[in-house]
C-alpha positions in Angstrom: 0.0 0.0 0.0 1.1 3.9 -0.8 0.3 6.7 0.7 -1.1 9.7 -1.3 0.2 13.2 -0.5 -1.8 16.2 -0.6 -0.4 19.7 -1.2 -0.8 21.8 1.8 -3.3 24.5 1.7 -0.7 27.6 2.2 -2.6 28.9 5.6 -2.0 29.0 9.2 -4.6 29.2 11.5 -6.4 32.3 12.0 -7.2 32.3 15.9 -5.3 31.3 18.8 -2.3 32.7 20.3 0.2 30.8 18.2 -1.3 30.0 15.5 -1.5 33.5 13.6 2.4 33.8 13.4 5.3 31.6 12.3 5.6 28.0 12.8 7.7 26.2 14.9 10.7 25.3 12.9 13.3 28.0 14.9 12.1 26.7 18.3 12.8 23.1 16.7 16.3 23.9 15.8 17.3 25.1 18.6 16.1 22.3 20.8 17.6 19.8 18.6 20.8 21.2 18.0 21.9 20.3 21.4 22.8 16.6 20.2 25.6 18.2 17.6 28.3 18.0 20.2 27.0 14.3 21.6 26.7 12.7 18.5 30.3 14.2 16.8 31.6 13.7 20.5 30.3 9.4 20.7 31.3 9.0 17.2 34.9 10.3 17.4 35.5 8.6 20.7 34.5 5.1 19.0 36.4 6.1 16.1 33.7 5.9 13.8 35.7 8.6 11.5 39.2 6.9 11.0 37.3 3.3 10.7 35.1 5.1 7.4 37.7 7.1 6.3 39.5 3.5 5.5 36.6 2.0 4.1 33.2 4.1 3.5 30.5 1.8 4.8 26.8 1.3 5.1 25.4 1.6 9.0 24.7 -2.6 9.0 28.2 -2.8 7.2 29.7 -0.7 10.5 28.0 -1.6 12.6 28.5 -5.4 12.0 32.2 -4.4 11.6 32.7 -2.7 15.4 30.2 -4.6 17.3 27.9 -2.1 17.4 24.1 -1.7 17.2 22.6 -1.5 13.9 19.4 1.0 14.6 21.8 3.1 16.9 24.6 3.1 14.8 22.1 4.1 11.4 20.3 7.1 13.2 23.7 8.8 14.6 25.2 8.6 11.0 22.3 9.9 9.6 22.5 12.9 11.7 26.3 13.0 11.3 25.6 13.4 7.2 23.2 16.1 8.0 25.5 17.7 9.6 27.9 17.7 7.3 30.7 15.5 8.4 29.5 12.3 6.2 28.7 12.4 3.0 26.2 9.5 1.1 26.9 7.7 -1.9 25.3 4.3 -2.9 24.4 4.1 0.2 27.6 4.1 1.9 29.2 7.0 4.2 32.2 8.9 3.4 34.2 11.5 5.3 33.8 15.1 4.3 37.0 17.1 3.6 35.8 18.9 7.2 35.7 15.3 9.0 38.8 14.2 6.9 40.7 17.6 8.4 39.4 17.9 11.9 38.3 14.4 12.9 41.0 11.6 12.4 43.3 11.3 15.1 46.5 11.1 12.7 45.7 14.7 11.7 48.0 17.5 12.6 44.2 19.8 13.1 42.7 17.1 14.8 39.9 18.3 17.5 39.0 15.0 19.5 41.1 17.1 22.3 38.6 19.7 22.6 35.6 17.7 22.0 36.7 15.9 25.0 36.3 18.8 27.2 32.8 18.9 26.1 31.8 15.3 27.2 29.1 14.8 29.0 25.8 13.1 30.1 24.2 13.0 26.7 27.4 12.4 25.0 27.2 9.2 26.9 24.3 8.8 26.3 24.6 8.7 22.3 27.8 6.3 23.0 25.3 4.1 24.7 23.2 4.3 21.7 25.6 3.4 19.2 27.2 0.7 21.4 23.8 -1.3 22.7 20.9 0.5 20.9 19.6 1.4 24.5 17.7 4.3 25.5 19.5 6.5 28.4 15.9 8.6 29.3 16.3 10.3 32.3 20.2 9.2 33.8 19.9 5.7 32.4 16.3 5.1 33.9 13.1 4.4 31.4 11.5 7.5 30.7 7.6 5.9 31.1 8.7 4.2 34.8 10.4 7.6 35.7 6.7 9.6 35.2 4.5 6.8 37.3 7.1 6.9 39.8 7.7 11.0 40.0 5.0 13.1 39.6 7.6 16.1 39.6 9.2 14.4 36.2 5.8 13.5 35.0 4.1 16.7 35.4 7.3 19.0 34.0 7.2 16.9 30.8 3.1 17.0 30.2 3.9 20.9 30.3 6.7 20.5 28.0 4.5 18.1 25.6 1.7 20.9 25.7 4.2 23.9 24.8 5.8 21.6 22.0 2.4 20.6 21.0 0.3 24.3 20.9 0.7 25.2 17.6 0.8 22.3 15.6 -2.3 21.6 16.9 -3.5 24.8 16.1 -2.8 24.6 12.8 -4.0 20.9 12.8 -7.6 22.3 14.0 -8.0 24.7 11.3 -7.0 22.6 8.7 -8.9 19.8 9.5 -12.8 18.6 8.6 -14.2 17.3 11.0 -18.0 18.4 10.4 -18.9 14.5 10.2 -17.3 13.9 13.1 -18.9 13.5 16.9 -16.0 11.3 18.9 -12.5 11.5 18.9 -10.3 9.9 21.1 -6.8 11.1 21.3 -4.3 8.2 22.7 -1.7 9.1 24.5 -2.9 13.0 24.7 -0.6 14.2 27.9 -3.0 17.0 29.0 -5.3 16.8 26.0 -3.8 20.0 23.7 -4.9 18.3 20.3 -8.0 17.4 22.0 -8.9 21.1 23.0 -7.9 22.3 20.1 -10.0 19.9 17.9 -13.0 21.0 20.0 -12.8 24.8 20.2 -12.9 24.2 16.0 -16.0 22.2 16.2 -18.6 22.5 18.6 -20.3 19.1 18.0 -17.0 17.3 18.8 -16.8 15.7 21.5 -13.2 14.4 22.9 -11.4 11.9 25.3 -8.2 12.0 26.1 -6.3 8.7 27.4 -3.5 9.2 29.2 -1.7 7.8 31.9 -2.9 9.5 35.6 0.2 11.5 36.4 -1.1 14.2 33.8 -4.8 14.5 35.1 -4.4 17.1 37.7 -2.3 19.2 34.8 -4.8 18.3 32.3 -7.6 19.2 34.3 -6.2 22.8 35.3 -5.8 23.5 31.5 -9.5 22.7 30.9 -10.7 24.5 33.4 -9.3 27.5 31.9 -11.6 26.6 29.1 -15.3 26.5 28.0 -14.7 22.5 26.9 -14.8 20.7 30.0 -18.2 19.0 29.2 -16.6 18.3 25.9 -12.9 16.9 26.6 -12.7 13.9 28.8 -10.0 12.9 30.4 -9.5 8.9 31.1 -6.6 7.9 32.7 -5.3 4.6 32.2 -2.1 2.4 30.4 -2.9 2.9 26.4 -1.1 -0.8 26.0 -2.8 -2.2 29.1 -6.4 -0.6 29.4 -9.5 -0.9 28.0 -10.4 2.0 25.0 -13.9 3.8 24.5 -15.1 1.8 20.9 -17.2 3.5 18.3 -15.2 6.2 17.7 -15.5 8.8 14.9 -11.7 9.4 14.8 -8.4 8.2 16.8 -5.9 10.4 17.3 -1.8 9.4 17.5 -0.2 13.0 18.1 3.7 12.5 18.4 3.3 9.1 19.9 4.1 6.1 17.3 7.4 8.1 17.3 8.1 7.0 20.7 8.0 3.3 20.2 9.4 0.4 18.1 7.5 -1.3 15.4 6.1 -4.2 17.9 4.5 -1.4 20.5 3.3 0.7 17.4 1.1 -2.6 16.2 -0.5 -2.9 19.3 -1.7 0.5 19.7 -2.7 0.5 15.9 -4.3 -2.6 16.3 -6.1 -1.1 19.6 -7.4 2.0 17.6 -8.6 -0.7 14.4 -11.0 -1.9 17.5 -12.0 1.5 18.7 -13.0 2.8 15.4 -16.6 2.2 13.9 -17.2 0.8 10.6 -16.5 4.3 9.0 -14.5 6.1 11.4 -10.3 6.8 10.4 -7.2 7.1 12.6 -5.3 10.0 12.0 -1.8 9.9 12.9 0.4 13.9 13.3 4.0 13.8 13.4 7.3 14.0 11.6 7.6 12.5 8.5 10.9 12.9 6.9 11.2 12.3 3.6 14.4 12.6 1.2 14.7 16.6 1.8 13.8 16.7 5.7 16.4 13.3 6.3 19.1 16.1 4.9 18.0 18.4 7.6 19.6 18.8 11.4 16.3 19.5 13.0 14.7 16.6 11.4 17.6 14.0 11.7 18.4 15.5 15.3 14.9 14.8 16.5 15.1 11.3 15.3 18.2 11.2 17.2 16.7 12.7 20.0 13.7 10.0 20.5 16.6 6.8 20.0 18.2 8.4 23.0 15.1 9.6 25.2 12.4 7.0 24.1 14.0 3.9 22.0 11.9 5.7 18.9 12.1 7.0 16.2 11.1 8.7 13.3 9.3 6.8 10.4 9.8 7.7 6.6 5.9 7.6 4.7 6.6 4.1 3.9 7.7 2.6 6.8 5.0 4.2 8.8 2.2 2.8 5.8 3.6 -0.7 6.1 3.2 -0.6 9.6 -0.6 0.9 9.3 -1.2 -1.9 6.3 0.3 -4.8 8.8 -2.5 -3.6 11.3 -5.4 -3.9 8.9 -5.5 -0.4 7.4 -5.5 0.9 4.2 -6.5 4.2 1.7 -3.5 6.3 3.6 -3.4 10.1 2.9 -0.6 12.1 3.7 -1.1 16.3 4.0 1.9 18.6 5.3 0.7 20.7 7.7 2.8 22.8 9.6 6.4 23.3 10.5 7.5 19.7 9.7 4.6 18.4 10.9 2.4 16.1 8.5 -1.1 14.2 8.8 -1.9 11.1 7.9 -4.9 9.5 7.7 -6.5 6.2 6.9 -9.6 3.8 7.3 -10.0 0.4 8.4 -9.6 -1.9 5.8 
């Protein structure tokens, strides 16, 4: 199955406090270039450059070479050739003349010194990556256990979620028809900013949020800043684990599929397959690089970002529409939408 892409309409959202102006795309490269350092840092200290500047190399042909991990290993050098230290050709990597001047330890401008004096926690963290293909999350400790367990940790990233998540979900809102639609439930919501959104646009929308309970007392203090509380639900509850509300109009995946590997992502999307009526379609909104966006820091970086944070990733269209086909759905549409954000949408088959 292939996904269709639609060109986007050319408009931002007209209401809302972030919606009128630019989209998110500075904020996003800023936040992401904080894993340049790690991930030249890991690499050089595993001497990824000398090893491809003897013998350029796909990430299974390195990785199978060093003992590394293949997923790890794939996702730094993709970063690494955004960058501008690799360059791609058939497939393999090659040292640019920047990495073939600065980064191989035989070289009279070599900078591994100074990176060095740069090393730290997240550096390590990316090491870890390319060694094992482990996530670090918070110190070395799963980033899901850490937010049952802490309602500090919990709480602070439900905030961050929403402040990442406001205007893409603006824009989302305003560009998406929902007139024929009465229930949506958003998995894996945080505080329910999609949600609210969804629902200001269309009055006979009504919304529930799932979410584990360490965002409900978050959640609930942003809807009672809002007219919507009849209309967005919370339910609190393990999205793997707990039961869903079935006969839903539309579910929602809003940055979540990103956080999980292929076997997780099956189970949720065979979860929604169950929750959706005859006629309803799951609509998934994240990151889909394609061949430009892979060539970009931000994009790269934020894959890079979830391996280290999460154990995710970002999907290209068609890895994500092989896993939506493999879960039973089919007739996938794919509209850009705002920053780097896309939709995609698609029906039970």
């Amino acid at each position: 199955m292939t996904a269709k892409t639609l060109a986007p309409s050319g408009v931002l959202p007209e209401g809302g406090t972030h919606a009128s102006g630019p989209d998110d795309r500075l904020l996003m490269d800023t936040f992401m270039s904080q894993y340049r350092l790690p991930a030249v840092a890991a690499a050089d200290r595993l001497g990824l450059f000398p090893t491809l500047a003897r013998s350029p190399a796909d990430a299974a042909g390195l990785a199978t070479s060093r003992g590394l991990d293949q997923a790890g290993t794939a996702v730094v050098l993709e970063y690494l050739a955004a960058l501008g230290y690799l360059s791609v050709h058939g497939g393999r990597y090659h040292l640019t003349p920047a990495a073939r001047a600065f980064l191989l330890p035989d070289s009279a401008c070599y900078w591994g010194p100074m990176l060095g004096l740069g090393w730290d926690e997240r550096c390590a963290a990316v090491r870890v990556l390319i060694t094992t293909g482990a996530p670090h999350g918070y110190r070395g400790k799963d980033i899901w256990e850490t937010h049952e367990r802490s309602s500090h940790h919990g709480v602070q990233f439900a905030r961050a979620m929403h402040a990442h998540s406001v205007g893409p979900a603006a824009a989302l809102a305003d560009r998406l028809d929902l007139t024929d639609c009465s229930a949506l439930l958003e998995v894996g919501g945080g505080v329910g900013t999609f949600a609210m959104a969804l629902a200001r646009r269309n009055p006979r929308l009504t919304a529930t949020v799932l979410d584990l309970p360490v965002v409900e007392r978050e959640a609930n203090r942003l809807l009672d800043r809002t007219d919507l509380a009849g209309r967005v639900r919370l339910r609190t509850g393990d999205m793997f684990a707990d039961p869903w509300p079935g006969d839903q109009d539309r579910v929602l995946f809003a940055d979540v599929l990103s956080d999980w590997d292929d076997a997780h992502c099956r189970g949720l999307l065979e979860r929604a397959r169950a929750a959706l009526s005859a006629d309803g379609r799951l609509l998934v909104h994240q990151v889909l690089p394609d061949d430009a966006a892979r060539r970009s820091p931000t994009v790269t970086g934020y894959s890079l970002a979830l391996a280290v944070m999460t154990g995710g990733r970002l999907r290209t269209c068609p890895e994500l529409v092989a896993l939506l086909d493999g879960s039973g759905f089919t007739d996938c549409v794919v509209t850009p939408v705002y920053g780097h954000y896309c939709l995609l949408t698609a029906r039970p088959a």
